[in-house]
VODOLUM-561062 format. One line per field, with one value per residue (C-alpha): residue number from 1; x negated, y, z. Coordinates in steps of 0.1 Angstrom, whole numbers, padded with zeros to 4 digits. Example, Ala and Ser with C-alpha at 12.3 -4.5 7.8 and 13.67 -1.06 7.14 Angstrom:
BEGIN
nr: [1;2] .
east: [-0123;-0137] .
north: [-0045;-0011] .
up: [0078;0071] .
// end
This chain:
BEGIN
nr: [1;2;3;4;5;6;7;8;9;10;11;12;13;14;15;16;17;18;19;20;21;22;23;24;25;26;27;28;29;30;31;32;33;34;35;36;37;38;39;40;41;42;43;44;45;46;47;48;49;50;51;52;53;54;55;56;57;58;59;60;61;62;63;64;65;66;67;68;69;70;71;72;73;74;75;76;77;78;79;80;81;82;83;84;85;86;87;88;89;90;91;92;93;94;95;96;97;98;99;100;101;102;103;104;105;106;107;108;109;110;111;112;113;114;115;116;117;118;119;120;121;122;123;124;125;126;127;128;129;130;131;132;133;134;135;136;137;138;139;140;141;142;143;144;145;146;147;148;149;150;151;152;153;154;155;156;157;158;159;160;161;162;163;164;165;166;167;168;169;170;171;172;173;174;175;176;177;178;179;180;181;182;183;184;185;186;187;188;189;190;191;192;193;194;195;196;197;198;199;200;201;202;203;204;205;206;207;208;209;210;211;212;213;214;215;216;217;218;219;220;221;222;223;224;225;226;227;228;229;230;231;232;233;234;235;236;237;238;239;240;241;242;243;244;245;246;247;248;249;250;251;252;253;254;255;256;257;258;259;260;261;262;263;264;265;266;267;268;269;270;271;272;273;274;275;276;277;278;279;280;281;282;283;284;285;286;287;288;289;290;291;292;293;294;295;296;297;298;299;300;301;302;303;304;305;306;307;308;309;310;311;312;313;314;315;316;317;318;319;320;321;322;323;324;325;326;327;328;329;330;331] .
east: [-0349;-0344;-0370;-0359;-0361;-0389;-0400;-0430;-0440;-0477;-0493;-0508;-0534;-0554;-0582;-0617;-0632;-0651;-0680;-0673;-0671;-0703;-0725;-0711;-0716;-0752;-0759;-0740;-0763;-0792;-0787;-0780;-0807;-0836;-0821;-0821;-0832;-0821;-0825;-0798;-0809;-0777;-0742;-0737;-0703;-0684;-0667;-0678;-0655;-0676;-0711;-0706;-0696;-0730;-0753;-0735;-0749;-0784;-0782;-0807;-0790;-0814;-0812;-0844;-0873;-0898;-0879;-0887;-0921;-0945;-0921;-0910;-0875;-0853;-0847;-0810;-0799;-0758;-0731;-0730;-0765;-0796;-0820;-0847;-0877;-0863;-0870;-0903;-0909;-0900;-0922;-0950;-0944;-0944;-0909;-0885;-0852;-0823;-0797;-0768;-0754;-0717;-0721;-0694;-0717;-0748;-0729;-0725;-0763;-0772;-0748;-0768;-0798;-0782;-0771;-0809;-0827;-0805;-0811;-0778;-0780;-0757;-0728;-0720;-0684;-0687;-0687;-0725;-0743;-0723;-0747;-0733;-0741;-0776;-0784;-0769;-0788;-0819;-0819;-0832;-0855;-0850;-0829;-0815;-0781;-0758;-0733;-0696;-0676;-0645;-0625;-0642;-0676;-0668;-0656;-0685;-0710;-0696;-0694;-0728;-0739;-0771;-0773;-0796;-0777;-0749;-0765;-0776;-0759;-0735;-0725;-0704;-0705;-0682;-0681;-0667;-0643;-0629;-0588;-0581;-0557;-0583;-0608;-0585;-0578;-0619;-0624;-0599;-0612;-0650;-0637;-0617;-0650;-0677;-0653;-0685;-0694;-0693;-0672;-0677;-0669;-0649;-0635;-0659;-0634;-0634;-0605;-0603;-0599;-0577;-0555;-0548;-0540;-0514;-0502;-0494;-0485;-0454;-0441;-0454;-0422;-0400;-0416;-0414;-0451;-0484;-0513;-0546;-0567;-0606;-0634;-0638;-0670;-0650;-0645;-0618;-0601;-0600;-0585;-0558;-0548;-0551;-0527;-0502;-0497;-0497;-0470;-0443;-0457;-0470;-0468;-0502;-0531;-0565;-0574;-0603;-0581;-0549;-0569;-0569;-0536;-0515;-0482;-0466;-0457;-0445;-0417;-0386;-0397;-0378;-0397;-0436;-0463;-0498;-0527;-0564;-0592;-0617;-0639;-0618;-0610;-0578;-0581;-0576;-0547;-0528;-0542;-0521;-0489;-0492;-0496;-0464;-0449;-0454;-0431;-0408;-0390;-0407;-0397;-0429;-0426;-0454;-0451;-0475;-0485;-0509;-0529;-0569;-0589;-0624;-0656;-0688;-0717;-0741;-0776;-0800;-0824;-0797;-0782;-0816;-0817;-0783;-0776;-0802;-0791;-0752;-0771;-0784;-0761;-0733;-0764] .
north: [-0859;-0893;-0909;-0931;-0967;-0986;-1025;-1030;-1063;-1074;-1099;-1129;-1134;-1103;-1090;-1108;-1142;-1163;-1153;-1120;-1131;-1152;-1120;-1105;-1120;-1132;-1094;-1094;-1125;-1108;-1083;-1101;-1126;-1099;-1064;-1036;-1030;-1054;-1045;-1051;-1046;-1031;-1031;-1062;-1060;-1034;-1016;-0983;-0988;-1024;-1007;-0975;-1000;-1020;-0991;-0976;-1012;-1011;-1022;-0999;-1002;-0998;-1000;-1018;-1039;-1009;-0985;-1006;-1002;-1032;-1052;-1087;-1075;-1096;-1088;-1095;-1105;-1091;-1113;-1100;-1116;-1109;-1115;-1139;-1113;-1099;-1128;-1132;-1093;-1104;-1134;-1112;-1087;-1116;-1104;-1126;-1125;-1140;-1149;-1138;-1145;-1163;-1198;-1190;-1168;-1189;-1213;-1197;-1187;-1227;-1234;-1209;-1223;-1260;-1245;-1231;-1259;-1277;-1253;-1232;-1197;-1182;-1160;-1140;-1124;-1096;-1057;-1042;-1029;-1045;-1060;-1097;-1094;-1078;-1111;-1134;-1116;-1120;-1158;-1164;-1145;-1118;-1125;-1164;-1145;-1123;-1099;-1094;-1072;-1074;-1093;-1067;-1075;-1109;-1103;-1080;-1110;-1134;-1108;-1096;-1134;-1145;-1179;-1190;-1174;-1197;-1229;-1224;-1244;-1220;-1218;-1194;-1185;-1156;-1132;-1142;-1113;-1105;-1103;-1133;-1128;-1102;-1130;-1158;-1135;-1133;-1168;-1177;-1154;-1171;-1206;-1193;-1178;-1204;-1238;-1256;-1234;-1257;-1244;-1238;-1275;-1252;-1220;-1192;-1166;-1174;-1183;-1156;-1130;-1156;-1156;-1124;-1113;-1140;-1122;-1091;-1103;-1118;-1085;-1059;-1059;-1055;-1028;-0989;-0988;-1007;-0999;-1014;-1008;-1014;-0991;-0980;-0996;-1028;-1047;-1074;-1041;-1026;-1053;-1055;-1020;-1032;-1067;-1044;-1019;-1046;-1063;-1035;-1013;-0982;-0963;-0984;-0969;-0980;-0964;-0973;-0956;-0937;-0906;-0913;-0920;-0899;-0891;-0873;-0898;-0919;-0895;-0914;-0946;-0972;-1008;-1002;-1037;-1034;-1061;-1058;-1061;-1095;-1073;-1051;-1056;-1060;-1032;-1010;-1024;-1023;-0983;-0978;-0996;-0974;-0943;-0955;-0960;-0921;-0912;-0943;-0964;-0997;-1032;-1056;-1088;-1113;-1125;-1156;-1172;-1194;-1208;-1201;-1224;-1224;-1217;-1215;-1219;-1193;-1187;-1221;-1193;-1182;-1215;-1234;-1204;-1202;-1234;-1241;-1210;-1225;-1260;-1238;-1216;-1248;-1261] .
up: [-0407;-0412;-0438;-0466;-0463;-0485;-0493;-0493;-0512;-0501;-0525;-0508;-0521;-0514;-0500;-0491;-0513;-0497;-0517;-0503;-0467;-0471;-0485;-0459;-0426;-0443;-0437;-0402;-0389;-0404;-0381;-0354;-0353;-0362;-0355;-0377;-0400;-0429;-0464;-0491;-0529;-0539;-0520;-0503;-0518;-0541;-0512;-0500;-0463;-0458;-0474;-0446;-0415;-0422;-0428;-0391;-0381;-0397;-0427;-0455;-0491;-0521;-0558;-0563;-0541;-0549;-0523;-0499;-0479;-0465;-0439;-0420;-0422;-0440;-0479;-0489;-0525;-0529;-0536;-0578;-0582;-0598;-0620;-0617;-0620;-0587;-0560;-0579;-0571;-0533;-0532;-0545;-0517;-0495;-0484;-0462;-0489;-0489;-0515;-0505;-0546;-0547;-0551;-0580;-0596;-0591;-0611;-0640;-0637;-0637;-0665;-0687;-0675;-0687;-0724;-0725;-0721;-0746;-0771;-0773;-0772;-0752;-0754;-0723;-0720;-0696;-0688;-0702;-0672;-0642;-0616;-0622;-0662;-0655;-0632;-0655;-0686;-0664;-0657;-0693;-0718;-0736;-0771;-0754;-0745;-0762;-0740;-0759;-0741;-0766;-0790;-0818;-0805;-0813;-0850;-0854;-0839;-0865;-0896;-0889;-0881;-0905;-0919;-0896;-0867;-0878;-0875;-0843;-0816;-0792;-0762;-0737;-0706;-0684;-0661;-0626;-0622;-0656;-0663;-0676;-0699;-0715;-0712;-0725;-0765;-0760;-0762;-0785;-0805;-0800;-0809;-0839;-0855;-0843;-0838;-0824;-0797;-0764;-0730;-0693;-0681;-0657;-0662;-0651;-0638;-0600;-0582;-0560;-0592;-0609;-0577;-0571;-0608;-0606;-0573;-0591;-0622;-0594;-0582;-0611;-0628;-0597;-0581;-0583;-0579;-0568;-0552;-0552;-0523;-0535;-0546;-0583;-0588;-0581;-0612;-0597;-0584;-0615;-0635;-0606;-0615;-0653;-0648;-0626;-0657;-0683;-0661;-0662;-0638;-0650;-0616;-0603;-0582;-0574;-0536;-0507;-0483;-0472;-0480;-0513;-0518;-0549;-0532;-0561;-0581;-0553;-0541;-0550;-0551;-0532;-0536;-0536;-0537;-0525;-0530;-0521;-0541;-0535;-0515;-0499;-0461;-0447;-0419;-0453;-0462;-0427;-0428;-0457;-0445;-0413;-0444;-0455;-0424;-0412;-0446;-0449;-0429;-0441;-0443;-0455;-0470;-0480;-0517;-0516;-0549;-0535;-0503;-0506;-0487;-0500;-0479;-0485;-0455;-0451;-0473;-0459;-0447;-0420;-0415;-0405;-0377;-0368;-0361;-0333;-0316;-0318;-0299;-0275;-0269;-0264;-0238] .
// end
C-alpha cells in the first residue's frame, strides 16, 4: 500500500544548550581523564536517553553526597545547580567536585547574592521543588527569598503582605527555563503590586528556552500536530508542549523516544512539527523522523527562527587538565 504523504516542519532551534553541552562533556572528560567511576549528584541533565548512555560509560547518579562512599573520584555538580551547603558537604568530605552548573543559572545565583547584600529580599519566580529553585533557594538563608509559582501567589503575597513587609526593599529574580509568556503576566503582575521592586538587569529566562518557545510558537498554528521529544522531568520540555497548545495546536506530545510515540491521534494528520527539548539529543529526534518515515512518506523542512552561537568552556577544574594534554598531545 502506498503510505500517505506528510511534512514534517522541524523547528530550528531545538535540541541541546550550550549549558547542556557543557554539563555534559564536563562528565564525558571526567571520564576520560580519570576513568570510571565519576559521580554525578543528580542527572547531569533532565534526559533519561543522555542519563542511560553515561551510566553505560561509568558514570554513578545519586540524589545526594551521602550515597557516596570515601573516594578520589571526581564529584560532579549537574547543570540545574545546587545549593551552597552542598560543595561545603564535598569540601568536608575532601571530595574532588566539580561544578558543572550553567553559567546562565550561576548568574541568576550571583544576582541574588547582589540583591542580598544590598538588603532586598528576594522574590523567586519558579516551579516549588525543581532542582534549579532548590539551588537558587539555597544560595541565601532561610526566610531572604520567597518562591511564587503564579500570578495568584503574587496577589496572595501582596494581600497577605504586613506593613513592615511592605517597606522592605524588593527584588526578583527567575527561573532559567520558565514559559515566558507565563513568566512575563508574573512579573507584570509583581510590578503592578510592589511598583519599587528592582529587575534582572537581564532577563533571567535563558536564551536557549526563550529560543525554542519562539520556534514553536512559528509553526503551532500551521500544523496538524507537534511533538516534543524530551523527558517529563524536563521543565523547558514541558513548557514546549505548553507554548505548542497555547499556539493553536492542541494535538501536541511530549516523548523521549519513538517508543513512546501516541499514534492514534496522529492517524489523519497530514502536516506534523517536531522540536527538541534543551537537553534532549538530536539522535532522538532523527529516531523519530525515521518512526515517521516507516508510516509516511515524508518531506522535512527546517523552520529556523534563529541562529544560536553561544559557548561556554568547560568547569576550570577540567580545563586546567585538559588543556596540557591538548599541548601534548599536538607535540
Amino acid at each position: 500500500m502506498t503510505k500517505p504523504p506528510l511534512q514534517v516542519l522541524l523547528c530550528a532551534p531545538r535540541g541541546f544548550c550550550a549549558g547542556v553541552i557543557r554539563a555534559i562533556d564536563a562528565v564525558e572528560q571526567a571520564l576520560s581523564i580519570y576513568g570510571p567511576p565519576v559521580y554525578v549528584r543528580h542527572e547531569i541533565v533532565h534526559n533519561k536517553y543522555v542519563v542511560e548512555s553515561l551510566k553505560k560509560k561509568g558514570a554513578v547518579f545519586v540524589e545526594e553526597l551521602d550515597e557516596i562512599p570515601p573516594t578520589d573520584a571526581p564529584v560532579i555538580f549537574s547543570a540545574h545547580g545546587v545549593p551552597k551547603a552542598v560543595p561545603a558537604e564535598a569540601s568536608a568530605r575532601k571530595f574532588f567536585h566539580i561544578d558543572a552548573t550553567c553559567p546562565l543559572v550561576t548568574k541568576v545565583h550571583r544576582e541574588a547574592e547582589l540583591h542580598h547584600r544590598r538588603g532586598h529580599t528576594i522574590i523567586l519566580v519558579g516551579h516549588a521543588g525543581h532542582p534549579e529553585v532548590v539551588g537558587t533557594l539555597g544560595q541565601l538563608p532561610d526566610g531572604a527569598v520567597i518562591l511564587v509559582e503564579n500570578i495568584a501567589d503574587v496577589h496572595r503575597l501582596a494581600d497577605e503582605a504586613s506593613p513592615e513587609f511592605l517597606a522592605k526593599k524588593l527584588a526578583f529574580v527567575t527561573q532559567t527555563t520558565l514559559s515566558v509568556d507565563d513568566t512575563q503576566g508574573i512579573v507584570e503582575t509583581l510590578k503592578l503590586r510592589f511598583p519599587d521592586i528592582v529587575s534582572p538587569h537581564k532577563e533571567d529566562i535563558c536564551y536557549a528556552t526563550t529560543n525554542r518557545q519562539d520556534a514553536v510558537k512559528q509553526i503551532a498554528h500551521t500544523v496538524d500536530a507537534l511533538l516534543v521529544v524530551g523527558s517529563a522531568n524536563s521543565s523547558n520540555s514541558q513548557r514546549l508542549k505548553e507554548v505548542s497548545e497555547r499556539a493553536g495546536c492542541k494535538n501536541s506530545q511530549l516523548v523521549l523516544r519513538a517508543s513512546d510515540i501516541d499514534w492514534a491521534p496522529l492517524g489523519d494528520i497530514r502536516k506534523i512539527g517536531i522540536t527538541a527539548g534543551a537537553s534532549a539529543p538530536e539522535v532522538l529526534v532523527e529516531e523519530i523522523i525515521d518512526a515517521f518515515a516507516e508510516r509516511y512518506t515524508i518531506e522535512v523542512e527546517t523552520v529556523a527562527t534563529v541562529t544560536e552561537t553561544m559557548f561556554f568552556p568547560l568547569p576550570r577544574e577540567l580545563r586546567a587538565i585538559q588543556e596540557p594534554m591538548a599541548v601534548a598531545a599536538a607535540q
